[in-house]
C-alpha positions in Angstrom: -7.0 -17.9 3.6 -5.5 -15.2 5.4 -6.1 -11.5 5.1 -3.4 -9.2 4.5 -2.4 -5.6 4.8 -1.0 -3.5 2.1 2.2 -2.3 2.8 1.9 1.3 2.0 -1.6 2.1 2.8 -2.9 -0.7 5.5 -5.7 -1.5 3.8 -7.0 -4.5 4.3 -6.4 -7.6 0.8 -9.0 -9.4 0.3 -7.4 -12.8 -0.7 -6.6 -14.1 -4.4 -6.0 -9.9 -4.7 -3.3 -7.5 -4.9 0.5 -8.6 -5.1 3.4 -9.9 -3.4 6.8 -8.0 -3.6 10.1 -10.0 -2.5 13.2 -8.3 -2.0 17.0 -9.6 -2.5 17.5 -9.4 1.2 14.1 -11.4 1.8 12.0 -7.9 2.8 8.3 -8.9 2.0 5.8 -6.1 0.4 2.2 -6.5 0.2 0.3 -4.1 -2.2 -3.2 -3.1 -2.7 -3.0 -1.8 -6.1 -0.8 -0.4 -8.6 -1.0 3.1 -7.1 0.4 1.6 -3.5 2.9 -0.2 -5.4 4.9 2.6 -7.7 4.6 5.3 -5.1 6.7 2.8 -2.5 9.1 1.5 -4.7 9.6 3.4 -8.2 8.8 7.0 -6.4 10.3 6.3 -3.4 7.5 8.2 -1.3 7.0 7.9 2.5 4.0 6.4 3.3 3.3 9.3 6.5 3.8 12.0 3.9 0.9 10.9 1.8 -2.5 12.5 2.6 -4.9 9.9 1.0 -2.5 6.8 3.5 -4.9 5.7 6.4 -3.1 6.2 8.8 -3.2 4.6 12.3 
């Protein structure tokens, strides 16, 4: 199994967690949690605007 990184945050998913978000044009999201997911794509928010995103 392979680790991956949410999309928004970069944490690190531990597998069998978190989900997988597939756009039309064949963009692939990984989130860590609810939270990561609605602030990206029902809020529209910017990832380096957020002051609890790890940055770096």
């Amino acid at each position: 199994m392979e680790k991956k990184e949410c999309s928004f945050c970069r944490r690190d998913i531990e597998p069998g967690t978190g989900k997988m978000y597939v756009k039309k044009d064949g963009t692939i999201y990984y989130f860590c949690s609810s939270k990561c997911e609605k602030n990206m794509l029902k809020l529209g928010r910017n990832p380096r605007r957020v002051r609890w995103v790890r940055r770096g």
